[in-house]
C-alpha positions, 0 to 999 in steps of 0.5 A: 298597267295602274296608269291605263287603269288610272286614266280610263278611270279618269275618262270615265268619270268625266264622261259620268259627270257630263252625263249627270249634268244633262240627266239633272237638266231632263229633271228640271225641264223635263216635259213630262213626269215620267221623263223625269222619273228616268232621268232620275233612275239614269241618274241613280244608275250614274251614281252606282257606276261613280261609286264604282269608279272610285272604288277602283281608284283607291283599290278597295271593296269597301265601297261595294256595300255603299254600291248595294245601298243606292241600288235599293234605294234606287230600287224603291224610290222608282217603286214609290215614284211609279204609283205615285204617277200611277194613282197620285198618292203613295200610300193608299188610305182607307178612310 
């Protein structure tokens, strides 16, 4: 059973890499803004599921605090992303 669990893992975060490469190609070329911020956000939600992966591959649950701190980093960085295309400043001065 470890050497299924040990080789799905494997394909897996093969196909996680392949999908990253491409997200960071969107981000580069990316014809518009809001392409990128998703590709951004895919890549974030890539990076969760590699943090996963690995998890599962040494058998601990140490790394689920690190899952939990991308997701709300995640979180955020599409917030402030998203009112920046929105109104092209992040924080809104009274001056």
């Amino acid at each position: 059973m470890n050497e299924i669990i040990e080789t799905v893992t494997a394909i897996c975060m093969v196909v996680i890499t392949i999908s990253i490469a491409l997200l960071l190609y969107r981000v580069v070329k990316g014809p518009t803004n809001p392409d990128r911020a998703v590709a951004l956000d895919a890549i974030g939600i890539n990076l969760m599921g590699m943090a996963g992966l690995v998890a599962i591959m040494i058998a601990t649950t140490r790394l689920n605090d690190v899952i939990l701190l991308i997701g709300i980093l995640l979180f955020i960085g599409t917030i402030a992303l998203a009112k920046y295309l929105e109104k092209g400043v992040i924080i809104d001065r009274d001056d």
